[in-house]
C-alpha positions as a Markdown table, in Angstrom:
| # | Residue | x | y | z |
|---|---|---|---|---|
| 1 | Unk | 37.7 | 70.9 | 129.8 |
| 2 | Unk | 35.4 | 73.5 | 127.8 |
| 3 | Unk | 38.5 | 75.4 | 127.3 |
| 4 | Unk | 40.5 | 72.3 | 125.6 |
| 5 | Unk | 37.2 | 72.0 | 123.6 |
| 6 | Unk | 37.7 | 75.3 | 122.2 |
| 7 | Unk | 41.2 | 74.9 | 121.2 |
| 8 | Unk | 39.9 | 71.9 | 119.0 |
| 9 | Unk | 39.0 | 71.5 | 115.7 |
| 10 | Unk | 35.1 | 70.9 | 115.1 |
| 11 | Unk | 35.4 | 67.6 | 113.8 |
| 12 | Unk | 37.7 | 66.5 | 116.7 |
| 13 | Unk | 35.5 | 67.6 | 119.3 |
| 14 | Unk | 32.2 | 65.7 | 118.3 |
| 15 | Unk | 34.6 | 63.0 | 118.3 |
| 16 | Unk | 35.8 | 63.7 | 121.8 |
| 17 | Unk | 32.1 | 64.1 | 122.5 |
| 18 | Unk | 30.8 | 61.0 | 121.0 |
| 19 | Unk | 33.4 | 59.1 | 122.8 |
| 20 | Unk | 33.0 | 60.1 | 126.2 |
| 21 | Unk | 29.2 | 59.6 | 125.6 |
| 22 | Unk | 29.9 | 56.0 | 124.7 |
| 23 | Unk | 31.7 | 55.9 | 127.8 |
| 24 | Unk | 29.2 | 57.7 | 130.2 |
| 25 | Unk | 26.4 | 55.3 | 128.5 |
| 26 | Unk | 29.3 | 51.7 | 129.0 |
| 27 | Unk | 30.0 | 52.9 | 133.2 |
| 28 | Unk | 26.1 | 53.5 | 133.5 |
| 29 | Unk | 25.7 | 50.1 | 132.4 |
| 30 | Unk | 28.0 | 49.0 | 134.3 |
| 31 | Unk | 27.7 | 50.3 | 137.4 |
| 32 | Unk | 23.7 | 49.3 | 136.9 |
| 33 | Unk | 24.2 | 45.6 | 136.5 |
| 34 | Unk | 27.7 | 45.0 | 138.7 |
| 35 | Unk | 26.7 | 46.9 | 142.1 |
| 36 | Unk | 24.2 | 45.5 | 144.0 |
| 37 | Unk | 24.0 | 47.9 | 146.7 |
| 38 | Unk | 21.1 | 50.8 | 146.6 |
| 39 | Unk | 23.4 | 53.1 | 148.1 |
| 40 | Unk | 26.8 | 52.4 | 146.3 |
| 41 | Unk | 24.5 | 52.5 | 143.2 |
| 42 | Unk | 23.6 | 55.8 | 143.4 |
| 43 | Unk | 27.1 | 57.3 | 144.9 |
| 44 | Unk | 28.7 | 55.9 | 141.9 |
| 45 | Unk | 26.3 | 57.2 | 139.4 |
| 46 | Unk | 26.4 | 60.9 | 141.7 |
| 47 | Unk | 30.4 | 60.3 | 141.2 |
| 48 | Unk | 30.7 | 60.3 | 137.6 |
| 49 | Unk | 27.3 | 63.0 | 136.5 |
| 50 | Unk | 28.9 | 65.8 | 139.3 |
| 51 | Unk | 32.5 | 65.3 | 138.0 |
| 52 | Unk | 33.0 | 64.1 | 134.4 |
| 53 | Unk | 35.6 | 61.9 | 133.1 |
| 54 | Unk | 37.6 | 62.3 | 136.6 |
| 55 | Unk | 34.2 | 60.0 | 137.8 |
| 56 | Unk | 34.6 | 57.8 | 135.3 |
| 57 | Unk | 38.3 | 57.4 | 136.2 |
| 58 | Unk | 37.9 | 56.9 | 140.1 |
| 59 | Unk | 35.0 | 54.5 | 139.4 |
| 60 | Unk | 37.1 | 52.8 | 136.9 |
| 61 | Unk | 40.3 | 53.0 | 139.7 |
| 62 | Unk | 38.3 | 51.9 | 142.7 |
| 63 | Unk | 34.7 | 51.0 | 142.1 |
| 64 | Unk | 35.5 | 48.1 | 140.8 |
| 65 | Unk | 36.9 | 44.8 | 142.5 |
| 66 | Unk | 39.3 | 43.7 | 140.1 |
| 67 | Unk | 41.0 | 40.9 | 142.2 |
| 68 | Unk | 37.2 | 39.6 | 143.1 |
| 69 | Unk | 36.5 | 39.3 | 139.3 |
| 70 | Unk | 39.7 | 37.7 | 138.2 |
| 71 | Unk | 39.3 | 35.0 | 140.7 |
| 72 | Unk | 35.2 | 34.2 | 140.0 |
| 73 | Unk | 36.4 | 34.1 | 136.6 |
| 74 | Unk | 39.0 | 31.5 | 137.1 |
| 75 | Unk | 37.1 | 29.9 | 139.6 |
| 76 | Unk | 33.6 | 29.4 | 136.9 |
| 77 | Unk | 36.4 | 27.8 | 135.0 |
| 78 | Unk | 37.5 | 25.1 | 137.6 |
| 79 | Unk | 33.9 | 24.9 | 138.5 |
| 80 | Unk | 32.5 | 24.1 | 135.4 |
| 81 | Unk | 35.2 | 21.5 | 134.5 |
| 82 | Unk | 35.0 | 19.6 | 137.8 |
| 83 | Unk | 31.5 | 19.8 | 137.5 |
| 84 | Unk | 31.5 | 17.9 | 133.6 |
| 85 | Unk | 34.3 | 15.4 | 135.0 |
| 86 | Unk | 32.6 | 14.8 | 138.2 |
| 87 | Unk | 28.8 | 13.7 | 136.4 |
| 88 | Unk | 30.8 | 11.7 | 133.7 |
| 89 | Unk | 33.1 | 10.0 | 136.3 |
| 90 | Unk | 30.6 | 9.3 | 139.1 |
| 91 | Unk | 26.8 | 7.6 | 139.7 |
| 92 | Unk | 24.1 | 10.1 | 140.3 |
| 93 | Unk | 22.2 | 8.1 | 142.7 |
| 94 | Unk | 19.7 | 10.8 | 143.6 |
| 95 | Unk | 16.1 | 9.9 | 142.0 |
| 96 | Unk | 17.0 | 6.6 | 143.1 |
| 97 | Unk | 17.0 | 7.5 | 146.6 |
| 98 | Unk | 13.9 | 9.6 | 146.4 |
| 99 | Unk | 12.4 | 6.8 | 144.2 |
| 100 | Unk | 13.2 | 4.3 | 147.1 |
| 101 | Unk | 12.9 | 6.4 | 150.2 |
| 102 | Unk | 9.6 | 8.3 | 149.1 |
| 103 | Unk | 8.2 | 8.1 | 152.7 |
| 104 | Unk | 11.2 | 9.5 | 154.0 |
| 105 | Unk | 12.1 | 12.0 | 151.4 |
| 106 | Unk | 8.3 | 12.6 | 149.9 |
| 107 | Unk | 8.4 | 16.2 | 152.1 |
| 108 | Unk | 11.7 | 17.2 | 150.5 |
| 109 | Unk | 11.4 | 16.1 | 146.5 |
| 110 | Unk | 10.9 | 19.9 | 145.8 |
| 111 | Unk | 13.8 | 21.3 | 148.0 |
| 112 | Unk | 16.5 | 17.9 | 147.0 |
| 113 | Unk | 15.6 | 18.8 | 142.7 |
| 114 | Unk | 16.5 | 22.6 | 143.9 |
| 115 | Unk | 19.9 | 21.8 | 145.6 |
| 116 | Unk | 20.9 | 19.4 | 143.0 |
| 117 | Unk | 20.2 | 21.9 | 140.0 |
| 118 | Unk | 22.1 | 24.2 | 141.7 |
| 119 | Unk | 25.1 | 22.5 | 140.5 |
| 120 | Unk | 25.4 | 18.8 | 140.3 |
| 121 | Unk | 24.9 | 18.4 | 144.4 |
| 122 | Unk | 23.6 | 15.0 | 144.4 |
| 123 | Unk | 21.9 | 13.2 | 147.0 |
| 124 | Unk | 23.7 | 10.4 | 149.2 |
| 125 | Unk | 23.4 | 8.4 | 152.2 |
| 126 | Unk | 25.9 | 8.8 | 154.5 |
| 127 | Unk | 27.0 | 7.7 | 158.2 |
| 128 | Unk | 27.0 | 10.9 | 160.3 |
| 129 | Unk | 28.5 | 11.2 | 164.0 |
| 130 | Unk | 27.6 | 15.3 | 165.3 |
| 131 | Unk | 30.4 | 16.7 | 167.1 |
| 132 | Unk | 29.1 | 19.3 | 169.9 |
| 133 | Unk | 31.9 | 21.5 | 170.6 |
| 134 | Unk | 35.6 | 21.3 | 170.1 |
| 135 | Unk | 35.9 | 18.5 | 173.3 |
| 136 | Unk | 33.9 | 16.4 | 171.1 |
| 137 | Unk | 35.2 | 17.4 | 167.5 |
| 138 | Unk | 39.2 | 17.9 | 167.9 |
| 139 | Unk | 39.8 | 13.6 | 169.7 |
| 140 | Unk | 37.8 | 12.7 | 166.5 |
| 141 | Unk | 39.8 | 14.9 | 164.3 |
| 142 | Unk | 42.7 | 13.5 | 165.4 |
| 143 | Unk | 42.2 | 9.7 | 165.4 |
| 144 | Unk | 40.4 | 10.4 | 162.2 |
| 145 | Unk | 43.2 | 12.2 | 160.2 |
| 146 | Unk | 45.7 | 9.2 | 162.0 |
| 147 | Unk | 43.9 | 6.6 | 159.6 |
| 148 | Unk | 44.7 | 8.7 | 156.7 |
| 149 | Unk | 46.8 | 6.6 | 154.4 |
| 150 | Unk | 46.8 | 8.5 | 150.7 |
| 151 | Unk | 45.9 | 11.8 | 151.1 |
| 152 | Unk | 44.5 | 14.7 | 153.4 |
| 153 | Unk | 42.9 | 17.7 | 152.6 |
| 154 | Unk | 42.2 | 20.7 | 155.1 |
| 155 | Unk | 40.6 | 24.5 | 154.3 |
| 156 | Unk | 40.2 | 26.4 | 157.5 |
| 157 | Unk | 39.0 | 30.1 | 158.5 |
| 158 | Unk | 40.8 | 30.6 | 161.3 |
| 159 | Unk | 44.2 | 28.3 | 163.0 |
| 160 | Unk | 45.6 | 29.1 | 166.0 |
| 161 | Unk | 48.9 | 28.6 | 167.0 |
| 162 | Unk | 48.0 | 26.8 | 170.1 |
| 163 | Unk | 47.7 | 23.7 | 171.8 |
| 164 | Unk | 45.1 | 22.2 | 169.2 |
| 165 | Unk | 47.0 | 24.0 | 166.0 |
| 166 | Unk | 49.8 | 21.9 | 167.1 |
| 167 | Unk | 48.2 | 18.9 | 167.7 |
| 168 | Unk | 47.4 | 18.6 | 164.3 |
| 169 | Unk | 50.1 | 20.3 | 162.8 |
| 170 | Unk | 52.0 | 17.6 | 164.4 |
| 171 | Unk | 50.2 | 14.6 | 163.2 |
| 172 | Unk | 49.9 | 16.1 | 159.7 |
| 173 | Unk | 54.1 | 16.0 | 159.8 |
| 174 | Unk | 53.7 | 12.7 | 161.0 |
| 175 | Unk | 51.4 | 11.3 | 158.3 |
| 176 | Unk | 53.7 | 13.5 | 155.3 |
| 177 | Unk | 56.8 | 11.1 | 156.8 |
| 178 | Unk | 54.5 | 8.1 | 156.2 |
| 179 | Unk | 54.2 | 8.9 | 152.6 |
| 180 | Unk | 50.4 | 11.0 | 152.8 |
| 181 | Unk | 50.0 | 13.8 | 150.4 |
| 182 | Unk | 48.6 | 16.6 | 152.8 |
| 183 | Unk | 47.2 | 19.9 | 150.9 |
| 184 | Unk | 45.6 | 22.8 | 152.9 |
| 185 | Unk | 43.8 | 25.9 | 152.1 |
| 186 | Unk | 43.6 | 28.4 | 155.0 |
| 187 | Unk | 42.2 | 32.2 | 155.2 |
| 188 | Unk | 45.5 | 34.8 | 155.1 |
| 189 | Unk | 43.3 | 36.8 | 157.3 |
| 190 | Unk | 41.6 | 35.2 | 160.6 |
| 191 | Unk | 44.7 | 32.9 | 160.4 |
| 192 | Unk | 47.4 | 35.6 | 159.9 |
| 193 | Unk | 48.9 | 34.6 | 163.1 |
| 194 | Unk | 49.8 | 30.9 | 161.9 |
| 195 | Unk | 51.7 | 32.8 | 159.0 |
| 196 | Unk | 55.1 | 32.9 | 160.2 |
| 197 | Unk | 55.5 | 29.8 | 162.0 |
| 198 | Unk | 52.7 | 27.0 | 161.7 |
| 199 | Unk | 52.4 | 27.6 | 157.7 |
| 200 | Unk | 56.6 | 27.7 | 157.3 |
| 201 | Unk | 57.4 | 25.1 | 159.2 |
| 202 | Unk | 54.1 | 22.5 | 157.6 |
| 203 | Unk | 55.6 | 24.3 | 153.8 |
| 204 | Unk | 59.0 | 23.2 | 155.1 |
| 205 | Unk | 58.5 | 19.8 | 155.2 |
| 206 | Unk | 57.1 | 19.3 | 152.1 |
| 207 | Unk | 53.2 | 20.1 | 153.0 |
| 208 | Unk | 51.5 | 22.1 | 150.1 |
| 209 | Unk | 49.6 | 25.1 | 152.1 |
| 210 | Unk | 48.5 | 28.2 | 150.7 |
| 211 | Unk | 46.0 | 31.0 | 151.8 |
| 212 | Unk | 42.6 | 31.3 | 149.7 |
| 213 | Unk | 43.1 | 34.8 | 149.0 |
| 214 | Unk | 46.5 | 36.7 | 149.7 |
| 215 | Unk | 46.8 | 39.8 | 152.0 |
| 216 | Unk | 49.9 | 41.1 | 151.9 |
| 217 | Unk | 49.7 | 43.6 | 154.7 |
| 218 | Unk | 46.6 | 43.1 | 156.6 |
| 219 | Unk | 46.0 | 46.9 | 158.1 |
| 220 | Unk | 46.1 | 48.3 | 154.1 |
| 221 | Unk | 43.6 | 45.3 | 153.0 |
| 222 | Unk | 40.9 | 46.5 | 151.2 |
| 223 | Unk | 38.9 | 43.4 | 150.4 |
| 224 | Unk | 38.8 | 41.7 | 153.6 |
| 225 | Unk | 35.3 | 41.2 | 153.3 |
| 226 | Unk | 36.3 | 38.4 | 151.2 |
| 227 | Unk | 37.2 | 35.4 | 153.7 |
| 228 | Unk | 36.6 | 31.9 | 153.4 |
| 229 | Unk | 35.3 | 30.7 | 156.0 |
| 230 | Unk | 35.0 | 27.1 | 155.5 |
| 231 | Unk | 36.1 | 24.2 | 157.8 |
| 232 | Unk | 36.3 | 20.9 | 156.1 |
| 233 | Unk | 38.8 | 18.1 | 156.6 |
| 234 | Unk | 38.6 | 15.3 | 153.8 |
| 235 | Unk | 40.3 | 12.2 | 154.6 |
| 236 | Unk | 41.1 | 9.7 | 151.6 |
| 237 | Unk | 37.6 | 10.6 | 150.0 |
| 238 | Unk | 35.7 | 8.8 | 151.8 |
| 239 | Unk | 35.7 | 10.7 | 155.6 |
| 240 | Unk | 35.0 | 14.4 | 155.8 |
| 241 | Unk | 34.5 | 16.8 | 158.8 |
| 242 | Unk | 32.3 | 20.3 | 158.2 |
| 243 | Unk | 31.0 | 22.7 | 160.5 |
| 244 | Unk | 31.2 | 25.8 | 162.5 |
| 245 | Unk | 34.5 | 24.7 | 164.5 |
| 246 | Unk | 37.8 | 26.2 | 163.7 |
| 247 | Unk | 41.3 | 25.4 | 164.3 |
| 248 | Unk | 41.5 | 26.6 | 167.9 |
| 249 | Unk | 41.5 | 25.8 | 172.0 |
| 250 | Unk | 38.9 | 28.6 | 172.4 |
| 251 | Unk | 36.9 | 26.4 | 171.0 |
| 252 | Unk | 37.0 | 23.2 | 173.0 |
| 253 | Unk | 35.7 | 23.9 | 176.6 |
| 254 | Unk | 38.0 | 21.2 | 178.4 |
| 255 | Unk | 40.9 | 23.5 | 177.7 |
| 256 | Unk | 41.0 | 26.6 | 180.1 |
| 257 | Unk | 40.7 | 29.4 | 178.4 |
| 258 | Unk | 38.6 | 31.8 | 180.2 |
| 259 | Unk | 35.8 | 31.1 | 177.2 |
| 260 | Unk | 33.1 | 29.2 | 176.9 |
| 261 | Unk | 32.0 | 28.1 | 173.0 |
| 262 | Unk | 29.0 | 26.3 | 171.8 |
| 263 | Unk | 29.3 | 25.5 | 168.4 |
| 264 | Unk | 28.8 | 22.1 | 166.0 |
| 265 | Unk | 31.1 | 20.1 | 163.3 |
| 266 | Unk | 29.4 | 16.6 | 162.2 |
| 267 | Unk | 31.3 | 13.9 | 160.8 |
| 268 | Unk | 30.4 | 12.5 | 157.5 |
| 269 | Unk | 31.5 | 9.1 | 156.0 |
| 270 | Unk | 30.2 | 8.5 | 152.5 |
| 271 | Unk | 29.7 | 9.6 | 148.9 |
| 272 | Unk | 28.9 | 13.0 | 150.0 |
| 273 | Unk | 32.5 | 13.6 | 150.8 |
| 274 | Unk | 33.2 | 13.7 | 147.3 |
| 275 | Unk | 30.9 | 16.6 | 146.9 |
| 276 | Unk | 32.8 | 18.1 | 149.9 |
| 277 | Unk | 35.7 | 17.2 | 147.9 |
| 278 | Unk | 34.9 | 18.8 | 144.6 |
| 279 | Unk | 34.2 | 22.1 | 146.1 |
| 280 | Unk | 38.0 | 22.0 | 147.9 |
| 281 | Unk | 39.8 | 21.1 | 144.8 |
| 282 | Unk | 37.7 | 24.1 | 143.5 |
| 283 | Unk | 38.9 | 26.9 | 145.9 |
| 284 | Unk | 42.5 | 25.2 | 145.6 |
| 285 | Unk | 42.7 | 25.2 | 141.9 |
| 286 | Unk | 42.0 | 29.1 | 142.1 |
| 287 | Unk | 44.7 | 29.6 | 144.9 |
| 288 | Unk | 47.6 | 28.4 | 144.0 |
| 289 | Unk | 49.4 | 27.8 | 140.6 |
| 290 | Unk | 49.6 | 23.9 | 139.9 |
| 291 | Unk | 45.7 | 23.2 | 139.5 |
| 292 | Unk | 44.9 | 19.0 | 140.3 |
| 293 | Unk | 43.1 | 17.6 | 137.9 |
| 294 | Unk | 39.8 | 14.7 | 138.3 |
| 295 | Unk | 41.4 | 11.6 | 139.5 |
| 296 | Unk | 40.1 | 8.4 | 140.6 |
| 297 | Unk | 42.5 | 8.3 | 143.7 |
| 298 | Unk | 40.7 | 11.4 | 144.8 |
| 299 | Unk | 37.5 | 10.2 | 143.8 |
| 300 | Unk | 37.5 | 6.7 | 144.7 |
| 301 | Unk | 34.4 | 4.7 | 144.6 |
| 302 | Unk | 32.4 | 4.2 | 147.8 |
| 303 | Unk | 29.7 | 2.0 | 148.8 |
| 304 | Unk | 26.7 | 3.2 | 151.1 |
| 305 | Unk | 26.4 | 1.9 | 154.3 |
| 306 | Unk | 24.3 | -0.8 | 155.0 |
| 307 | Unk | 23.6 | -0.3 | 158.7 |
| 308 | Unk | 21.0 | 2.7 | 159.5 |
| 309 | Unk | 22.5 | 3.3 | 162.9 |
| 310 | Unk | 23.1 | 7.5 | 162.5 |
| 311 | Unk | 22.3 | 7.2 | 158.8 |
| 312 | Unk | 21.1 | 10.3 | 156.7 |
| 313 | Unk | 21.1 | 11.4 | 153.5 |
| 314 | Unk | 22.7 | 14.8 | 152.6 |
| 315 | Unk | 23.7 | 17.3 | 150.0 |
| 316 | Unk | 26.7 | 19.6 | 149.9 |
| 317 | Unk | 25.6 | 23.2 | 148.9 |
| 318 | Unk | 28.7 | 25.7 | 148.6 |
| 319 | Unk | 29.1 | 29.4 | 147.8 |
| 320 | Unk | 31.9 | 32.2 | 147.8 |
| 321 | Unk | 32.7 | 34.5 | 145.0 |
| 322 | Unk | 33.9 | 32.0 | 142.7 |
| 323 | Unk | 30.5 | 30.4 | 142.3 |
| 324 | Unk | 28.1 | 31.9 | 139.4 |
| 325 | Unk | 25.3 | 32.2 | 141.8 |
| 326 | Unk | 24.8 | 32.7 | 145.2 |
| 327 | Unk | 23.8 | 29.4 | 146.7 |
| 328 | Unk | 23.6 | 29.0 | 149.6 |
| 329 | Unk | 21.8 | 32.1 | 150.1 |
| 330 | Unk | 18.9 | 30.5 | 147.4 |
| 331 | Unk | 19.2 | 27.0 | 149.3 |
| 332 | Unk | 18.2 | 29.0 | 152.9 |
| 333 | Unk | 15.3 | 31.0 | 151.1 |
| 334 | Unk | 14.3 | 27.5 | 149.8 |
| 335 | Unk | 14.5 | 25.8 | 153.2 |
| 336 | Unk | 12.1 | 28.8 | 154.5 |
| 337 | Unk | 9.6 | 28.7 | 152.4 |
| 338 | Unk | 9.4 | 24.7 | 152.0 |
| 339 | Unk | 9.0 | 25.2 | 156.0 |
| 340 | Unk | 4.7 | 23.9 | 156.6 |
| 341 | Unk | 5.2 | 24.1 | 160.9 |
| 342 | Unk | 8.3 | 24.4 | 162.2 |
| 343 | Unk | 11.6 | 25.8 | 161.4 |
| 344 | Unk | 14.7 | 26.0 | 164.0 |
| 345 | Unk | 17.5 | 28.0 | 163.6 |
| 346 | Unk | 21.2 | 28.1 | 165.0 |
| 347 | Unk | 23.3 | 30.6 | 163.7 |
| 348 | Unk | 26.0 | 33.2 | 165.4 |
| 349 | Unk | 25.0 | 35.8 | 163.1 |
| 350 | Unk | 21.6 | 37.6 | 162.2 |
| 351 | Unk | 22.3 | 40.7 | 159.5 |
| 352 | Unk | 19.3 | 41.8 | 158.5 |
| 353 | Unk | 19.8 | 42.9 | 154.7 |
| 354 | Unk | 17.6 | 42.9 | 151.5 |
| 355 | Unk | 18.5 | 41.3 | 148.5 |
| 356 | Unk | 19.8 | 43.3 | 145.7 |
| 357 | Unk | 16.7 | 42.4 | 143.6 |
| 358 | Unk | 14.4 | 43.7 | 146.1 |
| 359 | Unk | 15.8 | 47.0 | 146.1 |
């Protein structure tokens, strides 16, 4: 490079200078305020002090997520338009509730405000049925999705091409003959296996199914690490399944399968489905070209129950790369510290990290 700089006019070289400068000074700032990790932080800025300009080029070439950042940017898009529609369109009920229910939801005012800032999630009561384990979840699934009669909506993490992917890959056939609009959103990765003959044969009869994020060959992926791992079902907007259950007969212990699982899905019925709701139509907006707009069909209005047999009130809090912050990470450190004598856990994973900002 010094000997290209030599071959240069004066004036062209403090040029050259200046600019890659301004460039060092842009990638410092960059690299600063887009990489959270300690360790990638400083590799990157070793990467482009130790070898100039062909730093800045490989940082520039694979430092830098591109795919991650075009979909959070179309994704804040969707997000913030659902969010306007979905305020103007529908009753925030929430200060009623903590208004009426102040004995039961005195404890929580701090924690339900937080949640609800975080982006519209309001507060609703809701009939709730917990599922233990697929034996208990997948019969309910089924009879469930069997009442649908206008549309159902499905984003899984993993689906198996087994005796339970069948099961409902055959009802949802079923219900598409009877005139229900079925969309689904599944992970290209943990269900790569349901690729070639689950997802063409639901997409060949007129069922609009598309992965969250595409992987084209799986053993090049680089960005893996970006799944989605929800399971939610949402049934005519008013009946929604969540949980830790996938799509699969590992799952439910009164199929053999050499396994035993432990794991949860609750059924919800009530306005918090829409909030279950919003955040689906979010993620399928971003994956796949034909984006659905606010309707009333999807949002229909529903009345709380009356009965307070397994009544509750609940708030939907979502996250994934799409979302400007990081959510549900906040609403757990919230959770903790709102915690004055007990606090039980149940979670398959523990990964102790630090937060970027504690670094």
């Amino acid at each position: 490079m010094i000997a290209i700089l030599n071959n240069l006019p004066i004036a062209l070289i403090y040029l050259v200078v200046l600019f890659y400068l301004a460039a060092l000074i842009y990638t410092i700032v960059r690299i600063l305020l887009d990489t959270h990790s300690t360790p990638k932080t400083l590799a990157y800025l070793l990467l482009i002090f130790v070898f100039p300009v062909i730093g800045i080029i490989l940082y520039y070439s694979f430092g830098i997520n591109y795919r991650h950042r075009r979909i959070k940017v179309k994704g804040e898009d969707y997000y913030k338009t659902l969010i306007g529609d979905f305020n103007k369109n529908l009753n925030d009920d929430t200060e009623t509730h903590l208004k009426a229910h102040h004995d039961i939801l005195g404890p929580y005012f701090g924690l339900v405000h937080f949640i609800h800032n975080l982006g519209s999630e309001n507060l609703n009561r809701n009939m709730f049925k917990l599922l233990v384990n697929g034996e208990e979840k997948f019969p309910e699934v089924l009879r469930t999705l069997e009442t649908a009669k206008h549309f159902i909506h499905m984003e899984y993490y993993a689906w198996e091409n087994d005796i339970r992917g069948n099961q409902i890959k055959d009802l949802l056939l079923k219900k598409t003959i009877e005139g229900v609009k079925v969309r689904i959103l599944y992970d290209a990765y943990a269900s790569r296996k349901i690729k070639n003959n689950i997802v063409k044969e639901l997409a060949r009869n007129g069922i609009e199914i598309y992965p969250v994020i595409k992987v084209k060959i799986v053993q090049l992926a680089n960005r893996i690490n970006h799944r989605d791992h929800r399971k939610i079902i949402i049934v005519d907007g008013h009946t929604g399944f969540v949980g830790g259950i996938n799509v699969s007969d590992r799952y439910d212990n009164s199929i053999d399968t050499g396994l035993y699982w432990r794991d949860t899905h609750v059924k919800i019925t009530g306005k918090t489905v829409l909030n279950l709701q919003r955040h689906f139509l979010i993620n399928w907006n971003v994956s796949q070209p034909n984006p659905v707009p606010f309707s009333k069909e999807l949002f229909p209005i529903i009345k709380e129950p009356n009965s307070i047999e397994q009544e509750g009130f609940a708030q939907i809090v979502a996250g994934g790369p799409i979302y400007p912050f990081s959510n549900i990470m906040l609403t757990y450190f919230k959770v903790f510290t709102t915690a004055k004598q007990k606090l039980y856990i149940t979670n398959p994973y523990f990964i102790q990290t630090t937060p970027y900002w504690m670094h």
